[in-house]
LUMVEXZA-873754 format. One record per residue (C-alpha): residue in one letter; x, y, z. Coordinates in steps of 0.2 Angstrom, whole numbers, padded with zeros to 4 digits, always signed. Each point is the difference from the previous one (the first is absolute). Example, Ala and Ser with C-alpha at 12.3 -4.5 7.8 and 13.67 -1.06 7.14 Angstrom:
A+0062-0022+0039
S+0006+0017-0003
***
This chain:
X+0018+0090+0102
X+0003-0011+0014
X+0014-0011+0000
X+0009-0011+0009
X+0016-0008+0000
X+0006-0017+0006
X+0011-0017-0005
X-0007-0014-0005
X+0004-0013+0012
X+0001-0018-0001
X-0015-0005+0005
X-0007+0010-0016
X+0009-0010-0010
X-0001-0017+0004
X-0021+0004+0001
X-0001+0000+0016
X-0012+0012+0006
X+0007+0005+0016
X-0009+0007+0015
X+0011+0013+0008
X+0007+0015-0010
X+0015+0000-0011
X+0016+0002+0007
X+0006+0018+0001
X+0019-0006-0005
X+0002-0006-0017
X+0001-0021-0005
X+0008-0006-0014
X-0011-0010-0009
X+0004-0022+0003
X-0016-0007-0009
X-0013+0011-0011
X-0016+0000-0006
X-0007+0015-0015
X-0009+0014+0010
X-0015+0006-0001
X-0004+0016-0008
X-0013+0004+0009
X+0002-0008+0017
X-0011+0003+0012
X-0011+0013-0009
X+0017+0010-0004
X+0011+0005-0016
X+0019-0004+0001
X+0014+0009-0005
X+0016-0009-0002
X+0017+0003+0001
X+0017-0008+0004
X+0015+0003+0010
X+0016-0012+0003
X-0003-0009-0017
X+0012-0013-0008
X+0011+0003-0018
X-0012+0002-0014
X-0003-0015-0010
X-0011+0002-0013
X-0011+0017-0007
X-0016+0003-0011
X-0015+0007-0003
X-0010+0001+0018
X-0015-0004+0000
X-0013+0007+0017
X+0009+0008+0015
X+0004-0012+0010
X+0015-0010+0006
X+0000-0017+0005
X+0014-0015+0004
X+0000-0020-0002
X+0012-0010-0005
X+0003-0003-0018
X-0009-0012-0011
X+0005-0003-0019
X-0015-0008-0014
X+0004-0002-0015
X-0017-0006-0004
X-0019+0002+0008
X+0002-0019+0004
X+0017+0003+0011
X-0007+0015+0008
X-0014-0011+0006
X+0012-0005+0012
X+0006+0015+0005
X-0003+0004+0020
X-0012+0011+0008
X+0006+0017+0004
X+0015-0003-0014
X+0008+0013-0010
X-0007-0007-0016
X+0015+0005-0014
X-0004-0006-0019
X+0001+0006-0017
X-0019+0003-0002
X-0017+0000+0004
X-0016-0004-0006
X-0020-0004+0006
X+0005-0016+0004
X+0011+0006+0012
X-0013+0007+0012
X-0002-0012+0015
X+0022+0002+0000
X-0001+0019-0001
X-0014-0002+0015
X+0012-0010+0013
X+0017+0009-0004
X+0006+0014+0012
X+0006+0010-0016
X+0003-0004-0018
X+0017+0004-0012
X-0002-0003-0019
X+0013+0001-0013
X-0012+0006-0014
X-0016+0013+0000
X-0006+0018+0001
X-0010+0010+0011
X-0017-0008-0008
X+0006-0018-0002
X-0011-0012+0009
X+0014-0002+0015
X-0002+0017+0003
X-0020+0002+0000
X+0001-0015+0010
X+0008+0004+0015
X-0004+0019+0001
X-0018-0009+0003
X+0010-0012+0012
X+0007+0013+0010
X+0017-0013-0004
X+0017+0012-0002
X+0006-0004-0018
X+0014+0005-0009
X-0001-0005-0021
X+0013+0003-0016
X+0013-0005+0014
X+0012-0006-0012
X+0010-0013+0004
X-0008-0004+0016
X-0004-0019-0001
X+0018+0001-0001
X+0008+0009+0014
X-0012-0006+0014
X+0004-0015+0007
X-0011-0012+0005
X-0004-0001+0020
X+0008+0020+0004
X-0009+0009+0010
X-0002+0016-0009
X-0013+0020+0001
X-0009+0002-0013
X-0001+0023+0000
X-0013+0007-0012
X+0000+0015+0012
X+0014+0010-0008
X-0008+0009-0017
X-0003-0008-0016
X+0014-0014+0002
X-0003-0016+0011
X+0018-0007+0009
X+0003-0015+0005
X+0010-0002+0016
X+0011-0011+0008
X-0007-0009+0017
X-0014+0009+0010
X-0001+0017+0001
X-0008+0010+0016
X-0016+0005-0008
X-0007+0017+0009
X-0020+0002-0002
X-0007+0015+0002
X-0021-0002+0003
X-0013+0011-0007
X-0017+0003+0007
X-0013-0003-0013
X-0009+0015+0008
X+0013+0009-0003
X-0001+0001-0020
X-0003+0017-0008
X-0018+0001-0008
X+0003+0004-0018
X-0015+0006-0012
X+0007-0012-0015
X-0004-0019+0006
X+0012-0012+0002
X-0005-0018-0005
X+0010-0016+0001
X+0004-0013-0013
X-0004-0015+0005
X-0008-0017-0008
X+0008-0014+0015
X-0016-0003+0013
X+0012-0005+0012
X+0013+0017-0003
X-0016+0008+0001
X-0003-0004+0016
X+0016+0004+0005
X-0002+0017-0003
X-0015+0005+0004
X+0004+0011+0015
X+0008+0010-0016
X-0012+0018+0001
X-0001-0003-0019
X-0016+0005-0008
X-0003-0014-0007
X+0007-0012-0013
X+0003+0009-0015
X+0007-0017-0013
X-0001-0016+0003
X+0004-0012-0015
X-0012-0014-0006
X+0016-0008-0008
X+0006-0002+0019
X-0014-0006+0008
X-0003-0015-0014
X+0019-0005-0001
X+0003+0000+0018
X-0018-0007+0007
X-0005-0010-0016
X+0016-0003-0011
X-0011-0008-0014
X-0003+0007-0017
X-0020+0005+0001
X-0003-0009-0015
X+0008-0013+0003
X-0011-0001+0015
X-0015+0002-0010
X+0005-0013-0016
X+0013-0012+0010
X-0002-0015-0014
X+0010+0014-0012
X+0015-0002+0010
X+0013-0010-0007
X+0011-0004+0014
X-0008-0015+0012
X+0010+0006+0014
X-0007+0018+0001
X-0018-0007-0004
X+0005-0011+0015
X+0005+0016+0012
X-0016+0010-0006
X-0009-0017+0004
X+0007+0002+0017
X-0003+0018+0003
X-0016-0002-0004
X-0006-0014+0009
X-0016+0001+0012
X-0007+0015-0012
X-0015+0000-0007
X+0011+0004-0016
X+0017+0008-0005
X-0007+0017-0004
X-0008+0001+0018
X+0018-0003+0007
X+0005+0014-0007
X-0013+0013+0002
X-0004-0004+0019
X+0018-0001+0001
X+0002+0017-0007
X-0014+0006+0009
X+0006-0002+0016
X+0018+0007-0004
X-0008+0016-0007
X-0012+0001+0015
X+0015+0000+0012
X+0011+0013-0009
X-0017+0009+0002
X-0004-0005+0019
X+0016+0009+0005
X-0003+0016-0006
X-0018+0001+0002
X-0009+0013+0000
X+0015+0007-0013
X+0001-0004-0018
X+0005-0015-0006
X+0005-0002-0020
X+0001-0016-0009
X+0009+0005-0016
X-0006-0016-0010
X+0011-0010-0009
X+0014+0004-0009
X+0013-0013-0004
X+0008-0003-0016
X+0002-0016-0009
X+0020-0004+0005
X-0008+0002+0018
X-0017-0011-0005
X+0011-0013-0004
X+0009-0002+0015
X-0019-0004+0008
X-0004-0018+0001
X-0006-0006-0017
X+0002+0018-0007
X+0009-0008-0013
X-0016-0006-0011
X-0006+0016+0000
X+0009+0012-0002
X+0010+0006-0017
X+0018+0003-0004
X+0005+0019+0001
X+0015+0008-0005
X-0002+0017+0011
X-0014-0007+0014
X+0001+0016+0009
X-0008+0009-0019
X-0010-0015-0003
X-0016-0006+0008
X-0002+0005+0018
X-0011+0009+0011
X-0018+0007-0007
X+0004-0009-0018
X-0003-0017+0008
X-0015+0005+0006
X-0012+0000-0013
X+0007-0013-0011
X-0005-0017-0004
X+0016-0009+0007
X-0001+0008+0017
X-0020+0007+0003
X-0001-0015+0010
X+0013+0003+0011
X-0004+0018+0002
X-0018-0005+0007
X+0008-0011+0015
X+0009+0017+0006
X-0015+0010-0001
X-0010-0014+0008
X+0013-0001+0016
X-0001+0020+0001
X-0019+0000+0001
X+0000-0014+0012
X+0012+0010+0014
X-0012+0015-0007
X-0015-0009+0003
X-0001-0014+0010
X+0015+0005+0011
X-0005+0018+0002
X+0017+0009-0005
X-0011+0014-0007
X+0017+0009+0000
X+0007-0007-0017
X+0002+0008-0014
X+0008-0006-0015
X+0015+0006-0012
X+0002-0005-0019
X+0018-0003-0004
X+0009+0005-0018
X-0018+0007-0011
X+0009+0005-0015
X-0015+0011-0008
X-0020+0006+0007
X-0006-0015-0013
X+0009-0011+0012
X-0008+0008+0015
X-0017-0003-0006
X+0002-0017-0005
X+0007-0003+0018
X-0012+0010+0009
X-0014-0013-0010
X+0009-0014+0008
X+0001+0008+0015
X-0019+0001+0000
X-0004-0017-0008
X+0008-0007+0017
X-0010+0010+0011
X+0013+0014+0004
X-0008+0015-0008
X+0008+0016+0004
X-0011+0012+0013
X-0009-0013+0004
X+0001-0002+0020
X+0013+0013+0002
X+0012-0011-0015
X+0014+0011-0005
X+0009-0006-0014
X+0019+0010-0004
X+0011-0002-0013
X+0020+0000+0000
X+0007+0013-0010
X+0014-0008-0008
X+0003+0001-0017
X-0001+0017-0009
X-0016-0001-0009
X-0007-0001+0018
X+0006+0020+0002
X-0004+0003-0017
X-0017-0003+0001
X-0002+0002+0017
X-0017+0009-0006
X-0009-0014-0005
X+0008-0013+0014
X-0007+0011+0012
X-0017-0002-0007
X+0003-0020+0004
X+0008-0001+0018
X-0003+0009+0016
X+0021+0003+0002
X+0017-0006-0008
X+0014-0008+0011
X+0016+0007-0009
X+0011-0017-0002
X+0016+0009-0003
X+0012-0016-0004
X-0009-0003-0016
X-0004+0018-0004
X+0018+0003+0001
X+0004-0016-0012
X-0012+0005-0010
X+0006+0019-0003
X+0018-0003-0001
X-0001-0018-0010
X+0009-0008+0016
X+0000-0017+0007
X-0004+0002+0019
X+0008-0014+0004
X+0014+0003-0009
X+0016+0003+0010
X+0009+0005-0013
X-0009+0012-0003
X-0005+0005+0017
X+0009+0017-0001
X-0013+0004-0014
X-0014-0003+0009
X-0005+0015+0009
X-0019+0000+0007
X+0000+0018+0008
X+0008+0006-0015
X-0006+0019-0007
X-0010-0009-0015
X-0008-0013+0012
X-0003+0016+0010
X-0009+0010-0012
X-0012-0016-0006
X-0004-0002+0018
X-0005+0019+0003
X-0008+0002-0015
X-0011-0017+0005
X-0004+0006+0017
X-0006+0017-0007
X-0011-0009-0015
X-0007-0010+0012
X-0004+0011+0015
X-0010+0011-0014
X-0012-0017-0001
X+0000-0001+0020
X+0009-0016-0001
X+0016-0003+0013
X+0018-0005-0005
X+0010-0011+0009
X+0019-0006-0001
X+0006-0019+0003
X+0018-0001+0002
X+0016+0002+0007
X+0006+0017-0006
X-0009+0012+0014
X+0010-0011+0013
X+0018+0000-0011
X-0002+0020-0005
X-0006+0010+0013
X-0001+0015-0015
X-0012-0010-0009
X-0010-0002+0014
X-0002+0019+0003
X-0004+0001-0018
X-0014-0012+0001
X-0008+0009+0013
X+0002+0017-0010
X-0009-0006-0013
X-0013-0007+0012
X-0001-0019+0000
X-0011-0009+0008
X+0008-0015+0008
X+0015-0009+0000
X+0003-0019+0001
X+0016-0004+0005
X+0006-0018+0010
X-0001-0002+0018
X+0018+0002+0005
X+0000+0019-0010
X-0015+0005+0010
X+0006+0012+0012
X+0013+0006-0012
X-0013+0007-0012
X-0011+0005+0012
X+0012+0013+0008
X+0008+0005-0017
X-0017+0004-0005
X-0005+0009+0017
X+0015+0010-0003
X-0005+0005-0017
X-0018+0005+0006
X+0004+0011+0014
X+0014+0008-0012
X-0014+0006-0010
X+0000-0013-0013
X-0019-0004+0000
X-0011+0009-0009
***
């Protein structure tokens, strides 16, 4: 594999794009900027020599490593005013964080997991972030310049001043070939263009829920029945969002439309899977005007989510403006290369019923090349992989809720993170025993998550059983694809 060493210089950091090469003699870093990773058609490797006294440690999140200076939030309102470029350090997270997240140089929380929104956020970002960083927001002081290292194994640092960052550049054309495709994770338009020199095979999970929280950030039906919303100030803001459309439930399915159609523009040709929908109702709520419509659940993540909404009475509606915006990009906007994903379908009743949804809003499976997958993620979808398999043209194993699901976990529990094992032996027999059900039917099986990238032997057993693809996020990319290129030429493969 080709590589290439060098420093970043200055003029890297400050955005500059200067015209003569790098200097050949290392420069400590003065001002900084988050780099690219993918630069210039190129993936980075990062590493970091002459670094200051360690300040701070957690979970990492991505591979990078990145500097600022320090800014503390306790609040989205006071990160508002948080500095480009900045260190962004605060107790947590959430959606409404996004157009933050999208203008730090890296991100340090005190809270979350692997699978907490901070995390999927920034893998997507390319953004260098460290979570569960325990008293951070504490030991960082405003205005300190400080590296941000998630380039050292599973924990992220957090150092003292800025460090000399070394980059070692790969060549795209470089990457082994492998026989099992490596798909991304994305569901940002604007992260998607960002890593489309990627030679991914396509996009193998992009998240509905993202696309409508981030792009529209109003509850659908609210949208469709804004006289039912009991707050004047959020009728106000829909008023306003909505404003020179020919009505509300246009804004959101042109809206959508052209969100989906650039996550599918950037990979085109390649695959590109929608997975519809699949919020839960503490997360609905957060939505403008979510509030008047949606009930009060004592264990959302059990409750009613994903397929389950889409057939009922309270949420049909809704359900309609996604598939209208998915056969709009189809359609109109000729991203023949969508496919569609159905989140959380507890039982084959439930398939069918969706599947008839499907088809009442003009997305019938076959039709015009439409594929339509499944998640594999609760244990009656391996049961009865069988039927399932009659149903859908592929599963996407979603391992985070799979893993819940077997063990009775919280995934976004931390105290009970040391339980929740998703490449443990029983996860590992459901998977195998899946992929085998559902090759017998000629039906592909895929994985979305971060356990072939975390677990390089879980990667070598995922291609021993024969998986189709996995979907991983941008900054794992080249991780996987080598661990899995290394598996294959051992023999791995079938």
């Amino acid at each position: 594999m080709a590589v290439r060493d060098r420093q970043i210089s200055n003029e890297e950091y400050s955005g500059q794009s200067p015209e003569a090469p790098a200097l050949p003699t290392p420069m400590r870093a003065t001002k900084c900027r988050r780099v690219s990773s993918v630069p210039n058609g190129c993936l980075n490797r990062f590493s970091i020599t002459h670094r200051g006294r360690e300040l701070a440690r957690g979970i990492a999140i991505g591979t990078g490593v990145s500097t600022g200076t320090v800014c503390k939030a306790e609040s989205l309102q006071a990160a508002g005013v948080c500095p480009d470029h900045c260190v962004l350090v605060c107790a947590d997270t959430g959606p409404e964080w996004l157009p933050v997240l999208e203008r730090a140089n890296a991100v340090v929380t005190e809270h979350g997991t692997r699978t907490s929104h901070t995390a999927i956020a920034c893998r997507e970002l390319g953004i260098p972030a460290i979570v569960n960083a325990g008293e951070a927001i504490t030991r960082l002081r405003n205005g300190d310049p400080v590296t941000v290292s998630c380039a050292e194994g599973d924990e992220g640092f957090v150092y003292e001043g800025f460090a000399d960052i070394q980059v070692s550049e790969i060549n795209p054309d470089s990457i082994p070939t492998t026989r099992t495709r490596i798909m991304l994770n994305l569901a940002n338009p604007t992260a998607a263009l960002r890593w489309q020199d990627l030679p991914a095979d396509g996009i193998g999970l992009a998240r509905m829920e993202f696309l409508i929280r981030n792009l529209i950030g109003v509850h659908p039906m609210a949208l469709l029945y804004p006289e039912r919303i009991t707050n004047k100030e959020e009728r106000k803001r829909i008023s306003a969002l909505t404003a020179g459309w020919q009505d509300p439930g246009t804004y959101l399915t042109e809206t959508l439309a052209q969100g989906i159609a650039q996550l599918a523009a950037s990979q085109y040709p390649k695959p590109v899977t929608i997975r519809t929908s699949d919020f839960k109702t503490n997360e609905q709520v957060k939505l403008i005007g979510g509030r008047d419509f949606e009930p009060l659940e004592a264990n959302p993540m059990l409750g009613w989510r994903g397929a389950s909404r889409y057939y009922s009475a309270e949420f049909r509606e809704a359900f309609a403006l996604e598939c209208q915006a998915i056969r709009t990009a189809r359609d109109e906007l000729a991203m023949d290369n969508l496919r569609i994903m159905i989140p959380f379908c507890r039982t084959p009743e439930e398939a069918d019923k969706v599947l008839e949804e499907l088809s009442a809003n003009g997305l019938v499976r076959g039709e015009r090349g439409l594929a339509v997958y499944m998640t594999a993620e609760v244990p009656a979808n391996i049961e009865l992989a069988d039927e399932f398999s009659e149903r859908f043209d592929g599963f996407s194993i979603g391992t985070n809720d799979l893993t819940q699901l077997t063990f009775g976990v919280d995934r976004d529990s931390e105290r009970l993170s040391e339980l929740f094992n998703d490449h443990h032996e029983t996860i590992k027999r459901m998977i195998a025993r899946l992929i085998d059900t559902a090759h017998r039917h000629g039906r592909e099986v895929g994985l979305c998550g971060q356990a072939p990238s975390d677990h390089p032997e879980f990667a070598a057993f995922l291609v021993n059983c024969g998986i189709d693809f996995l979907s991983v996020s941008p900054d794992s990319f080249l991780r996987v694809k080598e661990k899995v290129a290394q598996a294959e030429s051992a023999g791995a493969a079938p």
